[in-house]
C-alpha positions in Angstrom: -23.1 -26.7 -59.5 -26.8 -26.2 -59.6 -28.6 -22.8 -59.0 -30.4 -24.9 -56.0 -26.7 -26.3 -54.3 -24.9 -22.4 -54.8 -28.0 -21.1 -52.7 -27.8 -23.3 -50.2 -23.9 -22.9 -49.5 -24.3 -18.6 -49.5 -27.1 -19.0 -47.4 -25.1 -20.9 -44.7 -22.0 -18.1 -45.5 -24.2 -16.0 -44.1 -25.3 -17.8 -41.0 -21.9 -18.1 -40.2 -21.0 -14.3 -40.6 -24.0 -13.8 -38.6 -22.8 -15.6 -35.9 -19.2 -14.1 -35.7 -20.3 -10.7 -35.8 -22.4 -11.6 -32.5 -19.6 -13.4 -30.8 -17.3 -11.1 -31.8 -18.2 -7.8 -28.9 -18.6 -10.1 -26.3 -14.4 -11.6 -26.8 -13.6 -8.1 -27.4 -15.6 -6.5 -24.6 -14.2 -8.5 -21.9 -10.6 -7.6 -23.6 -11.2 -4.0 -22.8 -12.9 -4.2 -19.9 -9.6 -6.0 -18.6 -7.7 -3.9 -20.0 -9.3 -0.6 -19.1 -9.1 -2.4 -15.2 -5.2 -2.6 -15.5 -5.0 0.7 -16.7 -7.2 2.2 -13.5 -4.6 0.2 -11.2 -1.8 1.0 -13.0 -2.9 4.9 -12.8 -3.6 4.8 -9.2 -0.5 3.2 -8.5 1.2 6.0 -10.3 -0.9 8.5 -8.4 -0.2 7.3 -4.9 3.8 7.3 -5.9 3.6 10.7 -6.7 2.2 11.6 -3.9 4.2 9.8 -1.8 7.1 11.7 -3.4 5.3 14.8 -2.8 5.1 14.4 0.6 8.5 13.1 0.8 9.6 16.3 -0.6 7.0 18.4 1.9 9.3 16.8 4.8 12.6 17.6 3.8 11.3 21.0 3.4 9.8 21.0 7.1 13.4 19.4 8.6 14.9 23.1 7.7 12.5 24.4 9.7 11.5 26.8 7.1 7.8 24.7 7.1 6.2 27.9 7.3 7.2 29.6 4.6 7.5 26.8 2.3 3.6 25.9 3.2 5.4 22.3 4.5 3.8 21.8 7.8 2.9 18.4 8.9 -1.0 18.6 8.5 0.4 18.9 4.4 2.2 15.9 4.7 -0.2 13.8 6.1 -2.5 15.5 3.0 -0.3 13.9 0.6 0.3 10.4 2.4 -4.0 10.2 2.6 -3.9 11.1 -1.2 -1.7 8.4 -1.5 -3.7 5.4 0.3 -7.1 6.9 -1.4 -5.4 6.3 -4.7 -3.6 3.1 -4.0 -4.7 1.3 -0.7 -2.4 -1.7 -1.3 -0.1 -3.0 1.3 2.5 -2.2 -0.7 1.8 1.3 -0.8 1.4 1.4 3.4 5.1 -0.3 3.5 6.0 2.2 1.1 5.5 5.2 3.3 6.6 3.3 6.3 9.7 2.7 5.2 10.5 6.1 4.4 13.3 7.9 6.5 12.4 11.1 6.3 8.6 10.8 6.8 9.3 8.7 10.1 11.6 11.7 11.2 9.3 14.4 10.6 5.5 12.7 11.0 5.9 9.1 12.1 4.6 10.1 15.7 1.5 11.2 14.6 -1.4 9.4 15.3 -2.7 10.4 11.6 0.3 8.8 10.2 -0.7 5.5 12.2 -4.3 6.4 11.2 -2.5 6.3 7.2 -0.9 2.9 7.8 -4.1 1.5 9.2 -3.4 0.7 13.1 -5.6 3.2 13.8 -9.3 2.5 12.7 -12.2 5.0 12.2 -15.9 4.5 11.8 -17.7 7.6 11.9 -16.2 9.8 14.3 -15.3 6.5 16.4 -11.5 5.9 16.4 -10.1 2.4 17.9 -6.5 0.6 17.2 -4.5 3.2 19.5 -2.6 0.9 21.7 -0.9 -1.1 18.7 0.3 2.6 17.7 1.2 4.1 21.1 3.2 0.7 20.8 5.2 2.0 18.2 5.6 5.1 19.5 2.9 8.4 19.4 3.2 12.2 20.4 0.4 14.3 21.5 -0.1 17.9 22.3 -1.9 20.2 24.3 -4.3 23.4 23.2 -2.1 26.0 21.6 -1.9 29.0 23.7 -1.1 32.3 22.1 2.5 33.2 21.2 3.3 30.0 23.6 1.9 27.6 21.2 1.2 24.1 22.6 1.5 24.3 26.3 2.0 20.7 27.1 3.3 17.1 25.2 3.0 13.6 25.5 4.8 11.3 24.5 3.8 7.4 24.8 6.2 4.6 24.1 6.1 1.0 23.9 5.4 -1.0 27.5 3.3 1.7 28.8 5.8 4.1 29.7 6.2 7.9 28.5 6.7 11.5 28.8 4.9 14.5 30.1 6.4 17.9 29.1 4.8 21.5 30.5 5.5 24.4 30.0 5.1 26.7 33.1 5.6 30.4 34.4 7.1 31.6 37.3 6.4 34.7 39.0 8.2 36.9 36.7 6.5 35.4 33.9 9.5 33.8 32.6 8.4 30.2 30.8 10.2 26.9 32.2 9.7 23.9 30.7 8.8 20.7 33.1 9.1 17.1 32.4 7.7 14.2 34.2 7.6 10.1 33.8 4.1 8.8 33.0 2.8 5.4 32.6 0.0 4.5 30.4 -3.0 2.0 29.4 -5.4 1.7 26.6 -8.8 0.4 26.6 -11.2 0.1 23.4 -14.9 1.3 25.0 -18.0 1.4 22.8 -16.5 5.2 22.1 -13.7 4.5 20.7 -10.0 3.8 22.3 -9.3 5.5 26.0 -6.3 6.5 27.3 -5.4 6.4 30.9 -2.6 8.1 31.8 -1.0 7.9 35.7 1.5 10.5 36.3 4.6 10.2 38.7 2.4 11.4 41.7 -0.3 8.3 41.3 -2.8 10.8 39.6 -4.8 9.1 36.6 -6.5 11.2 33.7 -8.8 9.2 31.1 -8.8 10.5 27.3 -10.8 9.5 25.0 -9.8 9.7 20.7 -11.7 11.0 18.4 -11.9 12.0 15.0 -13.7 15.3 13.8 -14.8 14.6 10.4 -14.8 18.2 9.6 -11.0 19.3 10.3 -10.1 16.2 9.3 -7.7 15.6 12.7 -7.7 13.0 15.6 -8.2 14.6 19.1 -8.2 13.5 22.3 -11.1 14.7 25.1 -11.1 14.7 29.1 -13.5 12.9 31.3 -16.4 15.6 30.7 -16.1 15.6 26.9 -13.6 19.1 26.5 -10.4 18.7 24.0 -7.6 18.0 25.9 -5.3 16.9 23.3 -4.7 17.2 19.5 -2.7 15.2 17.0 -0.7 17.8 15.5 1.8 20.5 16.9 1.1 24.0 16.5 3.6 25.1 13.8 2.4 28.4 12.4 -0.8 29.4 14.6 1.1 31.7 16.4 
């Protein structure tokens, strides 16, 4: 081979060195990048099981009543299940928690845990979606009041019908407990969804939801803006 001929085939070994070594990131890049993407869904899959767990465990705690002492109340297990959908917002995480026993027995009333499942819609403090969850069944209640805690429930089930429970005293102070039939409709307004409740005596009260952005909790306010309602019991205020 001549010195001219060897030349010519290193220089074109080089070209072509050059050439992998610049293709070569790009194929491997897009390798990693698709494999560091798995690895972010797998982790936040993992993260929202655990917490699902978590609040799994929180519940069984709160059915012995000992929520309380065993910091189990239902505001921490509707922490968990929002962990849980901010990690992994999949449907398959939503029918997850839905088709748990125990968090239907112990939370599935609340209009949180709708909010978690995604009937219930928020935007800002604007909160629509309620009739699709009052369909399923809901439970809200009154202002705590001292030692007496929430004063007053309501309960709304499917086909507009529901429950009114008050608690009352007599003249001696003693508390009674009252409970009424009440029939319902929902309306989505520009404020978010209303609730009009007729009671057994033709009486009609509108409520309008909420959500306060800085406790974090749906509510539910009268006809000149005061909090009638709230989303969760009181469990340990008093």
């Amino acid at each position: 081979m001549s010195t001219l001929s060897f030349f010519k085939l290193a220089s074109f070994g080089l070209v072509l060195s050059a050439l992998a070594g610049c293709s070569a990131p790009s194929g491997s890049g897009d390798v990693v990048d698709g494999e560091s993407a798995m690895g972010e869904e797998a982790s936040g899959t993992h993260r929202a099981a655990l917490a699902i767990s978590q609040a799994e465990g929180l519940a069984r705690q709160h059915a012995t009543g000992m929520y309380c002492e065993q910091e189990a109340t239902s505001r921490h297990v509707l922490d968990k299940l929002r962990e849980a959908v901010s990690a992994d917002g999949s449907a398959a995480t939503r029918q997850r928690i839905e088709g748990s026993a125990i968090l239907q027995q112990v939370v599935g009333k609340l209009v949180d845990f709708h909010a978690v499942l995604g009937r219930i819609r928020v935007e800002g403090g604007r909160a629509s979606g309620l009739a699709s969850a009052a369909q399923m069944g809901i439970e809200v209640y009154g202002l705590a009041s001292g030692a007496y805690g929430n004063t007053s429930f309501l309960s709304l089930g499917a086909g507009g019908v529901g429950k009114a429970r008050r608690l009352r005293l007599d003249d001696e102070g003693l508390a009674m407990w009252s409970e009424s039939s009440v029939t319902y409709r929902i309306v989505d307004e520009a404020g978010g969804s209303v609730l009009i409740v007729t009671d057994d005596e033709g009486e009609a009260a509108r409520y309008t939801l909420r959500f306060d952005e800085a406790s974090k909790q749906f509510a539910f306010d009268g006809e000149h803006g005061y909090q009638v309602y709230e989303s969760f019991a009181s469990e340990c205020e008093a």
